[in-house]
N, CA and C of each residue as an Amber inpcrd file, in Angstrom:
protein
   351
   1.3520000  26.6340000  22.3850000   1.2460000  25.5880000  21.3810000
   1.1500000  26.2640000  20.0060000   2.4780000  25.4290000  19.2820000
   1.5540000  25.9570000  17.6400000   0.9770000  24.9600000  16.8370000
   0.2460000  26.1130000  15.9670000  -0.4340000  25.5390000  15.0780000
  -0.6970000  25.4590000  13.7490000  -0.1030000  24.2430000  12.7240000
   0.1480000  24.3670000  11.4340000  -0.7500000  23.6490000  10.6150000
  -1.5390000  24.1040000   9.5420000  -2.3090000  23.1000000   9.2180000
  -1.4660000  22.7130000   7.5200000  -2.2510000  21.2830000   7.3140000
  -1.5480000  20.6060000   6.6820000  -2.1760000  20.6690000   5.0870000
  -1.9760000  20.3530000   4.4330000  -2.1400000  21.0180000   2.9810000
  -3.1950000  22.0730000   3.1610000  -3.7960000  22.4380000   1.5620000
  -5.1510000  23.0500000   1.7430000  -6.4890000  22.3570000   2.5180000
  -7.2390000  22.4400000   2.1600000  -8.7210000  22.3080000   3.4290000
  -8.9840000  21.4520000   2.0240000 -10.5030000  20.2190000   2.8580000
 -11.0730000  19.4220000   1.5620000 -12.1780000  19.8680000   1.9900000
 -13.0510000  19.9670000   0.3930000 -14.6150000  20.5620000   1.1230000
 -15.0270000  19.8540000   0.3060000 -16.0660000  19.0760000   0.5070000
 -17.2120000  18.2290000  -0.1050000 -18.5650000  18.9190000  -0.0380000
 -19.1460000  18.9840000  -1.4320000 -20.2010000  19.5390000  -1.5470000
 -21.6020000  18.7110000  -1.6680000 -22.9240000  19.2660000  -1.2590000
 -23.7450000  17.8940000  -2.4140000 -24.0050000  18.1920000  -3.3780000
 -25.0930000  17.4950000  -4.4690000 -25.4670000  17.5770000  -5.8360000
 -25.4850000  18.9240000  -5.9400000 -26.5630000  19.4940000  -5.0040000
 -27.3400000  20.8500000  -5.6360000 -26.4210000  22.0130000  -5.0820000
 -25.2780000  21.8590000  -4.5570000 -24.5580000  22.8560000  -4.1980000
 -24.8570000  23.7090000  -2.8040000 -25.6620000  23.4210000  -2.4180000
 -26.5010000  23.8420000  -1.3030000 -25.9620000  23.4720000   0.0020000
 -25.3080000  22.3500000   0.2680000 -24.9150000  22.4300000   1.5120000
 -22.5420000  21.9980000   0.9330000 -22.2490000  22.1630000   2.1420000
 -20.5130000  21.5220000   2.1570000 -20.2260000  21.7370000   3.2400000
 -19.3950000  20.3440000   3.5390000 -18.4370000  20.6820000   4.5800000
 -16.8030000  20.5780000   4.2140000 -16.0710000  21.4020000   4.9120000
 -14.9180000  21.5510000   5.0380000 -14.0140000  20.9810000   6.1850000
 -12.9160000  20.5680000   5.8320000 -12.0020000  19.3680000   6.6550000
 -10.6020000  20.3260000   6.9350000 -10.5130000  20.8630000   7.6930000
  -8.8570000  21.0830000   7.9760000  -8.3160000  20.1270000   9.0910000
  -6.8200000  20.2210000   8.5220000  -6.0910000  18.9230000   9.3940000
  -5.1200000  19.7190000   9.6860000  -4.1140000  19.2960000  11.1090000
  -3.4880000  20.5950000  11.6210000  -2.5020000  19.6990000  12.3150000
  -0.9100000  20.1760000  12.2350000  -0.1150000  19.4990000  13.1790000
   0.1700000  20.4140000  14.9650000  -0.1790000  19.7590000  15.1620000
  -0.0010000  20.9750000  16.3360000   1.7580000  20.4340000  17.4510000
   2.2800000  21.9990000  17.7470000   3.3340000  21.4610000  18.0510000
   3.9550000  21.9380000  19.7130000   4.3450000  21.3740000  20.8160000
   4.5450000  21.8120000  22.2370000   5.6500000  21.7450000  22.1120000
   6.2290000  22.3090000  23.3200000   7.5210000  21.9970000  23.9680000
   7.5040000  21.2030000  24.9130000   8.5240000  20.6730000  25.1380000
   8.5010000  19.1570000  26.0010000   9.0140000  19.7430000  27.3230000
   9.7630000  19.9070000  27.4870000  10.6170000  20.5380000  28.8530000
  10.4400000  22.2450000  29.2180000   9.3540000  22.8340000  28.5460000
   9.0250000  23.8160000  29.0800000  10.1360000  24.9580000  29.3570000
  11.2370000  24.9490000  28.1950000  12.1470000  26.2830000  28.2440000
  13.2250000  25.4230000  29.0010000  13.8370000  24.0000000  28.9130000
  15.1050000  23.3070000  29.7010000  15.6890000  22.3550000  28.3960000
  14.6770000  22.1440000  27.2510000  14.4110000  21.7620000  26.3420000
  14.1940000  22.3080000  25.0670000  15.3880000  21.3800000  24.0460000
  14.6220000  21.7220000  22.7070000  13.7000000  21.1140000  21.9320000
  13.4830000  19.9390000  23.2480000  12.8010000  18.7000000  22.2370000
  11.2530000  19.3970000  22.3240000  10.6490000  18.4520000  21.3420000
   8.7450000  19.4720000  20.9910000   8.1170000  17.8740000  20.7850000
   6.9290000  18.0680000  20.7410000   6.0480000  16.6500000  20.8060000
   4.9780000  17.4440000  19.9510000   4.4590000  15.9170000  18.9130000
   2.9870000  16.6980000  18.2220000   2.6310000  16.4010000  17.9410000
   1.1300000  17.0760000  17.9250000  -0.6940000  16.1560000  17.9870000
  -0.6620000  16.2890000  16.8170000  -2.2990000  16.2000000  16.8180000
  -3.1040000  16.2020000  15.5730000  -4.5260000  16.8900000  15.9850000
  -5.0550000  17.5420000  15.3980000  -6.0500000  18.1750000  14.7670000
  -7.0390000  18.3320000  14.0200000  -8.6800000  18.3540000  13.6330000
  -9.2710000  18.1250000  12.6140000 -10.3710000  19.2060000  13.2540000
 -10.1460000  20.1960000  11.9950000 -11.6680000  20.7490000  12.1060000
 -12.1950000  20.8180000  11.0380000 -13.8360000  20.7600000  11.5520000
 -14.8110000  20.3050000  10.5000000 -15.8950000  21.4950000  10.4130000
 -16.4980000  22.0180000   9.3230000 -17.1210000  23.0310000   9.2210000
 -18.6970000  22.3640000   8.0910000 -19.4920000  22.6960000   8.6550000
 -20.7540000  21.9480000   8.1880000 -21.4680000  23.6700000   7.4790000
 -21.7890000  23.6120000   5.7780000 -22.3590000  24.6670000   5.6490000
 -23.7690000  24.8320000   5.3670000 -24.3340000  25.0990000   5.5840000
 -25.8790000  24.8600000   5.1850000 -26.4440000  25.8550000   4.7760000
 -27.4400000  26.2460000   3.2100000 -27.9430000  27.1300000   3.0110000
 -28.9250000  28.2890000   3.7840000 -28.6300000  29.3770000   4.2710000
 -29.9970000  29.6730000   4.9760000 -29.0730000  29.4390000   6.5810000
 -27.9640000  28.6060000   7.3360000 -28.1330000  28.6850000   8.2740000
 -26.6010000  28.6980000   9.0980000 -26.2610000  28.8660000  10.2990000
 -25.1290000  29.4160000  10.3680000 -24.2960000  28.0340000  10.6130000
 -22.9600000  28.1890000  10.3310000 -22.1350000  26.9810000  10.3780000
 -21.9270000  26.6260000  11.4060000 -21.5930000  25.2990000  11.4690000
 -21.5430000  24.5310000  12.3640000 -20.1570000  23.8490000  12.3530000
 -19.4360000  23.9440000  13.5180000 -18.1480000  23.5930000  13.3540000
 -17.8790000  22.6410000  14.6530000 -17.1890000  22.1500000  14.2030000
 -16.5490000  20.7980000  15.3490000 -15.1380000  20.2180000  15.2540000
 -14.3800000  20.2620000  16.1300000 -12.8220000  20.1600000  16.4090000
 -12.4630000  19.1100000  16.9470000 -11.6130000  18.2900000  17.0230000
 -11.2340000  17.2940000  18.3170000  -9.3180000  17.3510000  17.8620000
  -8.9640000  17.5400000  18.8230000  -7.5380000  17.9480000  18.6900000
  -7.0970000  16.7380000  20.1120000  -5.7290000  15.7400000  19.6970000
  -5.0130000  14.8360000  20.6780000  -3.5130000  15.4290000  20.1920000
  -2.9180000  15.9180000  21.7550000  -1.5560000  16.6590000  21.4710000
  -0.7420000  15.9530000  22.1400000   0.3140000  15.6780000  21.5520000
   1.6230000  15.2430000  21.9670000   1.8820000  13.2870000  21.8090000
   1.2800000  12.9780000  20.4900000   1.1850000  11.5510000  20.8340000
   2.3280000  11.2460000  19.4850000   2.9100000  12.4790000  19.2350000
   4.2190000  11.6350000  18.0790000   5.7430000  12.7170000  18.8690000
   6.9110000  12.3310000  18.5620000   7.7480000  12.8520000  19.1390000
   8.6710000  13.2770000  17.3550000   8.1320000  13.0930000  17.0060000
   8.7720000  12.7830000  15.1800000   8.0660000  13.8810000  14.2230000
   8.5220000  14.3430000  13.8400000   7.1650000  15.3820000  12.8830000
   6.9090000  15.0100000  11.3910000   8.1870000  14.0330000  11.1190000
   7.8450000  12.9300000  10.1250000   6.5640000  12.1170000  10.3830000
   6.8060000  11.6340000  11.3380000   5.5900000  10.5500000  12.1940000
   4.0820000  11.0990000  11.8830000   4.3170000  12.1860000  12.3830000
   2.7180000  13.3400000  12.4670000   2.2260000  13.4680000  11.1430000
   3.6480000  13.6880000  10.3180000   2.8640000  14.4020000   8.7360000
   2.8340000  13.2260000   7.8070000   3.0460000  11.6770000   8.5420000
   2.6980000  10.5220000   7.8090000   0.9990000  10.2540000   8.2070000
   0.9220000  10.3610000   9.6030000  -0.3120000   9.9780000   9.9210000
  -1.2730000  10.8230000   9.5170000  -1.0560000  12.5610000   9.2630000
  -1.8950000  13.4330000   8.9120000  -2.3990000  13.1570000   7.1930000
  -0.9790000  12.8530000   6.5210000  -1.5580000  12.1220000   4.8620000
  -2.1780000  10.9030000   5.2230000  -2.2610000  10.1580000   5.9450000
  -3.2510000   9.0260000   5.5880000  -4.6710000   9.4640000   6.1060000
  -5.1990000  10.0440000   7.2670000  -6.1710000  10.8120000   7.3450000
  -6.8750000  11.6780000   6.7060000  -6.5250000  12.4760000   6.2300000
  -6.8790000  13.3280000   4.9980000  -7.4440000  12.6340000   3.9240000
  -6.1450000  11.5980000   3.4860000  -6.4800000  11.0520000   1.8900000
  -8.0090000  10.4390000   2.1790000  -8.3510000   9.9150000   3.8010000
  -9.0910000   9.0650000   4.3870000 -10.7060000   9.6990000   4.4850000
 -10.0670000  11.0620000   4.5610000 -11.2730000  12.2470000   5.1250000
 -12.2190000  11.5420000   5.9820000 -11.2330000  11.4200000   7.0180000
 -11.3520000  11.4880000   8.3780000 -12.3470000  12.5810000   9.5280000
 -13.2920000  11.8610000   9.5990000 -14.0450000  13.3210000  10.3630000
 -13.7010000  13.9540000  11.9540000 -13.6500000  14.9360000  12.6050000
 -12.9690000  14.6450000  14.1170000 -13.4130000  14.1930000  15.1350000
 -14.9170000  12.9640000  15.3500000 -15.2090000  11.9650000  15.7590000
 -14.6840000  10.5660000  15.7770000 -14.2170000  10.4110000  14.3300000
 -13.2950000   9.4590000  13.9580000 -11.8510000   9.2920000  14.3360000
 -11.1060000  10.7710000  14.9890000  -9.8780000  10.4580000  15.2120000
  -9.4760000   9.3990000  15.9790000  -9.6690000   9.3430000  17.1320000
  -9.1860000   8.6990000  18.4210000  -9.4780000   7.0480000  17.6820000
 -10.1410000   6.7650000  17.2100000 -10.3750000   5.0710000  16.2950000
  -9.0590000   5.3610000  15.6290000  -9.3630000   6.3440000  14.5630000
  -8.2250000   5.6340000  13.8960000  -6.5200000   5.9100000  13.9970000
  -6.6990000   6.7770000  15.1890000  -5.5940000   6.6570000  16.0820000
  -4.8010000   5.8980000  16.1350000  -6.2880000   5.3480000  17.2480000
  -5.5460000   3.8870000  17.9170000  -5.1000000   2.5150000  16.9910000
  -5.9360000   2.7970000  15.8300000  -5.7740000   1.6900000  14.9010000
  -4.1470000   1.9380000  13.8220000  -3.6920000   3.0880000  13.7300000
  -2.7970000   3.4270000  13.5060000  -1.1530000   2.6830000  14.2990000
  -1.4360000   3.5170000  15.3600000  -0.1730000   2.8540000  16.3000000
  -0.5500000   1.5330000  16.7930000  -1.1980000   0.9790000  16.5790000
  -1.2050000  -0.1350000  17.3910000  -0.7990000  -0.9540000  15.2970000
  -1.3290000  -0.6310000  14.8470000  -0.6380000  -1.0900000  13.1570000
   1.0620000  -0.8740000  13.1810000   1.4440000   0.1690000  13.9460000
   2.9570000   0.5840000  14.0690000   3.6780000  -0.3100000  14.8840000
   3.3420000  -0.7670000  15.9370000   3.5070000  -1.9670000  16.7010000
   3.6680000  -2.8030000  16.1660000   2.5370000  -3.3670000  15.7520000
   2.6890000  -4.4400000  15.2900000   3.8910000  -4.8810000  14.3870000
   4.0280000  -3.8990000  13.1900000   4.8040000  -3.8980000  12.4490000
   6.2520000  -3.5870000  13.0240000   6.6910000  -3.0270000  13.7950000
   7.9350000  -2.9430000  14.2320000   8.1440000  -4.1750000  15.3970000
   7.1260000  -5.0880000  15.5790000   7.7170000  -6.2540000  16.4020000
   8.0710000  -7.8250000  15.5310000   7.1770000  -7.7020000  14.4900000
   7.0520000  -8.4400000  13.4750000   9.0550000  -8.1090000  12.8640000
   9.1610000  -6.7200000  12.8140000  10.9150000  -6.5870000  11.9440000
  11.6600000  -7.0290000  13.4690000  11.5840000  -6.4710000  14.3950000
  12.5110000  -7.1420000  15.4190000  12.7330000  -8.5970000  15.6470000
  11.4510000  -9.6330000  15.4890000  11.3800000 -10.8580000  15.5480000
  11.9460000 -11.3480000  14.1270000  11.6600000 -10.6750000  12.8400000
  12.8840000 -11.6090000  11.8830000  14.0620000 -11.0970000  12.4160000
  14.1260000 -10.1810000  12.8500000  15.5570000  -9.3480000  13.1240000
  16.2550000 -10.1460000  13.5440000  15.4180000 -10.7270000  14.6140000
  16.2720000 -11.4870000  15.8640000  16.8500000 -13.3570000  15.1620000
  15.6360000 -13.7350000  14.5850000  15.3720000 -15.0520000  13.7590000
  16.9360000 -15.0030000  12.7820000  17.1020000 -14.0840000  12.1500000
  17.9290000 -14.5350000  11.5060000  19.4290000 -14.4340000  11.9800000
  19.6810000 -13.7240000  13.1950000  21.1520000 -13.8430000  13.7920000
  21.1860000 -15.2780000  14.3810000
């Protein structure tokens, strides 16, 4: 599997500078047919890095691979996450709230589609 991450990292700090965490977002990319194939499928990624003065970081990942076949698709959903700062507890919600928004919207154009022939 590879692994590309997507712009720079966002790090949010607090007032006193003392603590931040850092957000990387990552497209990750397979092969589909395992060497019979050129086609590739690809996740998504979020790691999160918690810094705290005085103590060692704390990091947390949640990575879902192979749920776009498009890498347009991936690096649409990865800018709305980001802009979202999305933590990687939060993925799988707004996942699902994503494609099931994609649905919707592509049955909604098929049904005028159909309405107006």
């Amino acid at each position: 599997m590879k692994k590309i991450q997507y712009g720079k990292e966002v790090t949010l700090t607090d007032r006193q500078r003392e603590n931040s965490r850092i957000l990387k977002y990552f497209v990750t990319e397979s092969p589909v047919g395992f060497g019979y194939s050129e086609l590739k499928c690809y996740g998504i990624e979020i790691e999160k890095t918690d810094r705290k003065t005085g103590m060692k970081d704390i990091r947390e990942c949640k990575s879902i691979d192979g749920i776009f076949f498009d890498i347009e698709d991936a690096i649409a959903f990865l800018s709305v996450i980001k802009k979202n700062r999305i933590l990687p507890t939060e993925l799988s919600v707004v996942l699902e709230k994503y494609i099931r928004d994609k649905i919707k919207k592509h049955r909604e154009e098929t049904s005028t589609a159909a309405n107006s022939i």
